[in-house]
N, C-alpha and C positions, 0 to 999 in steps of 0.2 A: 660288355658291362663297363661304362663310363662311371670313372671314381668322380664324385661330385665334394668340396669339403663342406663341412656343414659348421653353425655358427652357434656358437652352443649361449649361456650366460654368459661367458667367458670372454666373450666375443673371437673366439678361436678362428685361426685362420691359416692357409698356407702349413697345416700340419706335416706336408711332407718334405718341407728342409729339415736339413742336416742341420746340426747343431752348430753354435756361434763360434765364432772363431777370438782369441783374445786381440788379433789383428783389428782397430778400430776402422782402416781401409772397409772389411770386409762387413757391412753391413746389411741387414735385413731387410728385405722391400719392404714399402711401406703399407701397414696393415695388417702386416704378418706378426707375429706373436713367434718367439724361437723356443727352441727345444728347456731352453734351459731357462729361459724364462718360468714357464710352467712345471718346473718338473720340483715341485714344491709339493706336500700335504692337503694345504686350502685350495686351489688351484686342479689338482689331479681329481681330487671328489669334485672339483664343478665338472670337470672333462669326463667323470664316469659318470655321472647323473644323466648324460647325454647317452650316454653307450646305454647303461639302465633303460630307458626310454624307449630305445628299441625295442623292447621285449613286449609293447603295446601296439607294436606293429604296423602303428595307424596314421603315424604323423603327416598331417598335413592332407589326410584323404577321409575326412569327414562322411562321404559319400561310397565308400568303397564297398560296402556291402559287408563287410567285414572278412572280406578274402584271406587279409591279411594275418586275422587274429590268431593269435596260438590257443582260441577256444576250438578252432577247427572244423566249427559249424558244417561247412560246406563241402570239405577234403572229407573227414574224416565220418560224417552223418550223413550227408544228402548223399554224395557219395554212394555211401557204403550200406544205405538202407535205414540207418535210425530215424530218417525223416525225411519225409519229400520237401522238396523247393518250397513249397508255400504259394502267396498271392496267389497270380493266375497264371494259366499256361502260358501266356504272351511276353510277361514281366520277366524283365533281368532275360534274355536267351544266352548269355552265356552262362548263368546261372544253371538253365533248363537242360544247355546240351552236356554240362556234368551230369546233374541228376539224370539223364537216360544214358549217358554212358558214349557221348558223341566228343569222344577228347581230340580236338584241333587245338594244332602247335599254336595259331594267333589266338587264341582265346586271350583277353585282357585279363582275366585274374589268373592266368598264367604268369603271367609277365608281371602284375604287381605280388603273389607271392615271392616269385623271386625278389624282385625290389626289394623287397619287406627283409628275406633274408641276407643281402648280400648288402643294404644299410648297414644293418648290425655287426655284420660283419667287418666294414669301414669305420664306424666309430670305435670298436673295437683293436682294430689297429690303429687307430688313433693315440689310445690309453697307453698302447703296448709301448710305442714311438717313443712320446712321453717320458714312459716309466725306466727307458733305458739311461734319460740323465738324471734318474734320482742318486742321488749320492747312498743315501741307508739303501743296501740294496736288498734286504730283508724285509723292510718296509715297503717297498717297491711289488713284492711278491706278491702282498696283500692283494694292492691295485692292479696287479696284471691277473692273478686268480680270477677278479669279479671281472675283468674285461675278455678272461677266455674262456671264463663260462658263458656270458653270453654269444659271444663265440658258438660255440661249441653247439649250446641251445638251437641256434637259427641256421647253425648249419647240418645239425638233425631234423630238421622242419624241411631244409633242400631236400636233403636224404630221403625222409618220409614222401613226400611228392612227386618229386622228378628222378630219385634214382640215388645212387654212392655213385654215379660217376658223374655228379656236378664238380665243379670245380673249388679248388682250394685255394685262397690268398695268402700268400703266409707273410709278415711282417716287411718280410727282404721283397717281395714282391711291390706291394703295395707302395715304398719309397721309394718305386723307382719311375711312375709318372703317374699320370692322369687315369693310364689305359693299363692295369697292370697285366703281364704278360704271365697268363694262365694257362692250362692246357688243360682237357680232360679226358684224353686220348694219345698215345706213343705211337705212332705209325699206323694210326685208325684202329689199335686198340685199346679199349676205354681202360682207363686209370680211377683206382677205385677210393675212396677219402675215405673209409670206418677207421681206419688206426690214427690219422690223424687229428680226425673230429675228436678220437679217444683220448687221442694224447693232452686237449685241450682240457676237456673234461678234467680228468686224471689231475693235469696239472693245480685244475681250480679245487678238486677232494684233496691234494695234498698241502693246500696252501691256505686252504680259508679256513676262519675258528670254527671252531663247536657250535659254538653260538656269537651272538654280539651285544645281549642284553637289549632291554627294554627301551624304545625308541628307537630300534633299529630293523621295524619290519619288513621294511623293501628291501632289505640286505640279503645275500642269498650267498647261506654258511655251506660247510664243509658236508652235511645229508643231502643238501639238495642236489650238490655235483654230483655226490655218489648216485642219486637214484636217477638222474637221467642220463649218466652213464650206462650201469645196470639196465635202462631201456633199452640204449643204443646198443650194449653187448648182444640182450638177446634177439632184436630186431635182425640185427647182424649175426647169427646166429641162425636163425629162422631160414631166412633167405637161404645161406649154406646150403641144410636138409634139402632145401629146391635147389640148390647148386645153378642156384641166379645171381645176380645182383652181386658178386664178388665177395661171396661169405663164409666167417670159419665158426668154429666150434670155441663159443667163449660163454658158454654156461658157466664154466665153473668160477670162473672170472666177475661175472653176473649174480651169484650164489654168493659171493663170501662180500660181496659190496651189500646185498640186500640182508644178509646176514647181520651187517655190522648197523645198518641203520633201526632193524627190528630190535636189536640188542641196545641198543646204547643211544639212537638217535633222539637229536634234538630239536626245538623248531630256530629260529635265527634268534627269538626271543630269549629264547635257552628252556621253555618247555619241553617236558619228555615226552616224543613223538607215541599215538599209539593212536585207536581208533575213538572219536567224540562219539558218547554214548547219544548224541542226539542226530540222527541222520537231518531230519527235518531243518535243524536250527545250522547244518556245514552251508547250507546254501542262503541266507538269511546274514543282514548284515554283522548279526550276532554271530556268524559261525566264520569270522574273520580272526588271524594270529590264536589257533586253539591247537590242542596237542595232534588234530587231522592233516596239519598243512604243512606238508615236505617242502614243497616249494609253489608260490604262490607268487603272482603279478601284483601286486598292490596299484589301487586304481584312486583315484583321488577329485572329487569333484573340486575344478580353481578355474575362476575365469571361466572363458565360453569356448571351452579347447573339448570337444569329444573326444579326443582320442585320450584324454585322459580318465575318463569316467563310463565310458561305453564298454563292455566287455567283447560285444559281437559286431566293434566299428558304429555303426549309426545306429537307430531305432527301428529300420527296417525289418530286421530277425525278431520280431516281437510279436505277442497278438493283438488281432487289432482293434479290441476292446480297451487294448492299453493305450496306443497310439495313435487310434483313430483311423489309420488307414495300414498299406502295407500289407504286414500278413503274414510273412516268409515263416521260414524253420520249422514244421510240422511233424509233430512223432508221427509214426508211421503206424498203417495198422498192426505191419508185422511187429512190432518192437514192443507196442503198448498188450497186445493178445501174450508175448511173450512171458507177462505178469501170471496169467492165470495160474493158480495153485492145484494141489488136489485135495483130499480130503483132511490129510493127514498136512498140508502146508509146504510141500515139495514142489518144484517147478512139473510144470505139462511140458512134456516136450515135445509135443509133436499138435505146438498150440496153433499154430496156421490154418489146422483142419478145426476148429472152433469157430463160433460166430463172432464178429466184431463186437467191441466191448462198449461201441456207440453207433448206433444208426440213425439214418436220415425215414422221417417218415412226412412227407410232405413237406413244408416249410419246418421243419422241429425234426430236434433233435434230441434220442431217448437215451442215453445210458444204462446200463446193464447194474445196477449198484448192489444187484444180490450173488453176481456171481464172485468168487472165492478170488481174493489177487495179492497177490507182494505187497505190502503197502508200500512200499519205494513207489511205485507208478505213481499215485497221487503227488509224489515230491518232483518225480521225472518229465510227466505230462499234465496240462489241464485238460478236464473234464468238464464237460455239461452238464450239470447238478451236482458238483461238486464246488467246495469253496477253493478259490484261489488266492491260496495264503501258506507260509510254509510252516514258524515255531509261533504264531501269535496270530488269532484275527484281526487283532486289533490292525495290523501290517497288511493286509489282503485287497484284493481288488472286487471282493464283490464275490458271489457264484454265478458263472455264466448258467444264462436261463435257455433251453432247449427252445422256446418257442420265439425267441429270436436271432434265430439260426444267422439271417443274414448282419449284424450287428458284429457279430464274431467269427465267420469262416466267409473268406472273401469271392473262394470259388472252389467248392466243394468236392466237386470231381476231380478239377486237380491236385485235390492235398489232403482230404478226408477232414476229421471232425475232431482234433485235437491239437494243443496249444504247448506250446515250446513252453519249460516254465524252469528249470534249474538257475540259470542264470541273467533271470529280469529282477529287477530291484522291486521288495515291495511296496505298497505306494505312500508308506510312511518314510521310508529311505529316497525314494526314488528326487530326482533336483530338476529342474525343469533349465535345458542350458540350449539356446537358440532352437528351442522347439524341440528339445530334445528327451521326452519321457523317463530315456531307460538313464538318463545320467544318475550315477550313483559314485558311493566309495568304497562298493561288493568290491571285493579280487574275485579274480581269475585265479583258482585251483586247477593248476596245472597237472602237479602230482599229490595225488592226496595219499594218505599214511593206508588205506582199504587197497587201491590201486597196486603201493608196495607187497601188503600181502598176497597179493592177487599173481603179483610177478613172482613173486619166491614158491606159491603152488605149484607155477607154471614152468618152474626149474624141478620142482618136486617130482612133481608128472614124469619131466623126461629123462631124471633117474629112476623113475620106477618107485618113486616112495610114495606112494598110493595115502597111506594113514597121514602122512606129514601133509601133504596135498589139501586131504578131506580137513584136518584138525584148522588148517590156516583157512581154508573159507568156510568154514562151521563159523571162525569169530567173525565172521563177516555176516555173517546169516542168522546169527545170536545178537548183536547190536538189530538186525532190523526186525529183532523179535520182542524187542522194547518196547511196550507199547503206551511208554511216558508221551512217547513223541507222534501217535498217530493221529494221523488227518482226525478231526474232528468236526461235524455236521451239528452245532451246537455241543448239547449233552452226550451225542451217539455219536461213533465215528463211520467215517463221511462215506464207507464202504464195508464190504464184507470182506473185513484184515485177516490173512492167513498166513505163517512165515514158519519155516522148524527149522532147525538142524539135519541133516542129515544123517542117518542112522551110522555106527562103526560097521565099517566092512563094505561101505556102498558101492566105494568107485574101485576099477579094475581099469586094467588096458583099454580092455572095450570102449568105456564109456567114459573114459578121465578127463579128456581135452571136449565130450559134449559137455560134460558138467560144468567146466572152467569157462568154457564161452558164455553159457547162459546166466553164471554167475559175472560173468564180468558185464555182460547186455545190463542185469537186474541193477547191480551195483555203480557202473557209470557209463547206461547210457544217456546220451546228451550230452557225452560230453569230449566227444570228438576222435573219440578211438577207434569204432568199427570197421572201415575201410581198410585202415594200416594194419589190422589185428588181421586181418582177412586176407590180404597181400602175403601177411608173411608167413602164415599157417599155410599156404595156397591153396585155399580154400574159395580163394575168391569168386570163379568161375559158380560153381554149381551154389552157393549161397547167396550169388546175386541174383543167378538165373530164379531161382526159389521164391526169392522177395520179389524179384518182378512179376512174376506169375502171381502171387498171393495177393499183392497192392494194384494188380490190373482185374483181379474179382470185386475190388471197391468201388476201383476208380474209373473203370472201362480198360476194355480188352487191349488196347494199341496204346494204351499209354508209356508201357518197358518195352525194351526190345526181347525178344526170347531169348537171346544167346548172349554170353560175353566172353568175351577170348581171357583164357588164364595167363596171356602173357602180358595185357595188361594191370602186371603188380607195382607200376610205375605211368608216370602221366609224361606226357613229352616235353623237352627244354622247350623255351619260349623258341618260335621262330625270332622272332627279333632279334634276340641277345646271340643266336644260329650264324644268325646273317651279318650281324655289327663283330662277330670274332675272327673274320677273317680265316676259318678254316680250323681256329683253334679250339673251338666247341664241336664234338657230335653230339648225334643222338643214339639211342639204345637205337638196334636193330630191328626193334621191334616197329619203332617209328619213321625209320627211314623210307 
């Protein structure tokens, strides 16, 4: 990993000298900017607005497919089953040999995730550099909290990916050349980064406000470190139970973080965090800075720069009614069946064995709009006779029409009959930036306030508090039983909407963690968790093996492969970065 400096407004340079000497002899090359120069108020916010930036993961890769995004499209969905690749079989093959599960070390969005992480990671010690000649050094705290939380963020995204035994920069590292000298391994055994990526974390909860008020929404206050700590804990956590991946028992540690944010949390704004009574309208440019967004990417249409207004990298993860060509990102059949209700408005759990909720019957395409379903699915997926629009038609694209199948599915077999749709702009927000449909100034909800309860269940579960469990995803289940907010087909709405409560006394041991999964699929799929969720439950093996079988009754028999090894809960280090460490990177053993 070759450190590169990067040139912010600032025109920052030469970051890694040492501080000026009062010696006039000893002067600063030319075009270098010193430590103490910068280590000012005005100055440190143009140097963190850089490190900020990072967190869009895209700069200067216009084209990337959106590998990079912390929407997680493709790690965390294709992947993992909420959605096939899209286009056609041929397009993007390194795209292809994730989605069947063919993980080689040179894969290029291998090696540009890492990039993406281990940027941020560099501008981030950039800030740190910096902050160490601020004279108020309370103030100082500030600006290093925001610079280790991003931190901390992009090196949970290594984590999540390649493993805890990616490598760690720490500030002393970093000033000491071009090539910082890392290890991720002691004598060929792998050295594990959860406590330290914690400590980063931790540091940005105990340093940053409550909030920041009004006009500071790209700011990311003191809930947002706590809840993607609390992720990290129980990821790290997870792993442990598998006695994989270098992990301990930090539930509880996870519990009184998620505790404090259900309790008292705020958005950066300083609203009281809790769940938007309108699902429809969190995804919708209207459901930007509301009391749902723990922490959120703030995206910004300026200039003809996508990586600032693109959520999934380019326009490519889009449908292709929107963009005209492309195609990518496709709910899955398994994912979109997983909606079906029963009578009473409770999930089907054993929805795979049901018919598809849209079939091909020659050129056309029929939808099912009498059978019983979540109405989340109409907000998670487009459908073919359905409108595509989330809190307003007036904001919509139209209803794709069944009988011109080829207009909207580019190649059917390989990706089925349904359209990505949580996070495309509607086409009254949507900015049109060098050809670029999806540009908008939608954020990226990374962790949304549903998400939190979701995590604190899933600590509930594994003390055994069964009622506490059921009570936190009832309010989950109760918002999408609002039916201010459902899809609507003119005066009628736009399907047959079905949604309850769950009854007291439902879940047990038995059944606690199927419950919590299908509530987390209903609740935020598309939105880039399934994979990881799946990794660290280990669950992965026979839940992929399941979808590939289910998604190969759609799409033909050879399309998944039958089997996947349970020991891939991790993807492999880039060869490249393998190769360029001189011995100082391994890999898991799994990939050696």
């Amino acid at each position: 990993m070759k450190k590169s400096y990067i040139y912010s407004a600032l025109l920052v340079a030469g970051m890694g000298l040492a501080s000026c000497s009062s010696d006039f002899l000893e002067q600063s090359p030319v075009g270098a900017v010193s430590q103490s120069t910068l280590a000012n108020k005005e100055n440190l916010d143009k140097l963190l607005s850089g490190c900020y930036a990072a967190l869009y993961a895209q700069e200067g890769h216009n084209w990337d497919m959106g590998f990079r995004s912390l929407s997680g499209w493709i790690f965390g969905d294709v992947i993992g089953g909420d959605a096939n690749k899209g286009s056609t079989a041929a397009d993007q093959p390194n795209a292809s040999n994730l989605e069947q599960w063919v993980f080689l070390s040179d894969n290029s969005y291998l090696d540009g995730k890492w990039t993406a992480s281990y940027e941020a990671v560099k501008r981030a010690n950039e800030v740190l550099f910096v902050c160490e000649g601020f004279e108020n050094k309370e103030e100082a705290k500030v600006f290093q909290a925001q610079a280790r939380f991003v931190k901390g963020v992009q090196m949970f995204e290594a984590i999540k990916v390649f493993g805890a035994h990616v490598p760690y920069v720490t500030l002393e590292a970093y000033l000491v050349g071009n090539d910082p000298v890392v290890w991720n391994h002691e004598d060929g055994k792998l050295i594990y980064v959860w406590d330290l990526v914690a400590e980063d974390l931790q540091f940005a909860a105990d340093n940053l406000p409550e909030s920041w008020g009004k006009g500071n929404e790209g700011r990311v206050n003191k809930y947002a470190a706590e809840a993607v700590l609390a992720k990290l804990r129980m990821y790290q956590s997870c792993y442990g139970d598998q006695n994989k991946n270098g992990g301990a028992n930090k539930w509880a540690e996870a519990k009184t973080l998620l505790d404090d944010i259900i309790s008292r949390g705020k958005t950066s704004e300083g609203i009281t965090l809790g769940l938007h009574p309108n699902y429809a309208q969190i995804f919708s440019i209207n459901g930007d800075d509301t009391s749902e967004n723990v922490f959120d990417v703030e995206y910004k249409i300026e200039g003809t720069a996508w990586q600032t207004c693109t959520i999934n990298g380019s326009h490519a993860p889009a449908p292709q009614f929107i963009t005209g060509a492309w195609g990518f990102y496709q709910p899955s059949y398994e994912l979109t069946n997983c909606f079906r209700v029963d009578e009473k408005g409770l999930p089907i759990m054993n929805s795979n064995d049901y018919p598809a909720l849209c079939v091909q019957e020659g050129t056309t395409a029929v939808s099912d709009l009498t059978a019983a379903v979540d109405p989340r699915l109409d907000i998670t997926a487009g459908r073919f006779e359905v409108p595509y629009y989330w809190d307003d038609p007036k904001q919509g694209w139209g209803t794709p029409a069944g009988t011109e199948l080829a207009t909207y599915i580019r190649e059917v077999s390989n990706a089925g009959l349904f359209f990505n749709k949580k996070y495309n702009p509607s086409s009254t927000e949507a900015g049109a930036i060098n050809d670029c449909p999806l540009a908008s100034d939608k954020n990226l909800h990374v962790i949304r306030f549903a998400e939190v309860l979701l995590m604190r269940a899933e600590v509930a579960i594994h003390e055994g508090d069964y009622p506490k469990a059921l009570e936190l995803i009832n309010k989950i289940r109760n918002r999408a039983a609002n039916q201010d907010w459902w899809l609507k087909n003119g005066e009628k709405f736009a399907a047959n909407y079905k949604v309850a409560p769950y009854p007291e006394g439902t879940m047990n041991a038995s059944n606690a963690m199927d419950i919590l999964e299908r509530e987390i699929r209903l609740e935020l799929g598309m939105e880039g968790n399934r994979w990881f969720d799946l990794c660290r439950w280990g669950k992965v093996k026979p839940a992929l093996e399941a979808y590939g079988k289910n998604e190969n009754k759609h799409l033909g028999a050879s399309k998944y492969p039958s089997t996947y090894n349970a020991d891939w809960y991790c993807l492999p280090l880039p060869l490249g970065q393998i190769q360029a460490s001189d011995g100082r990177f391994i890999q898991n053993e799994v990939w050696k």
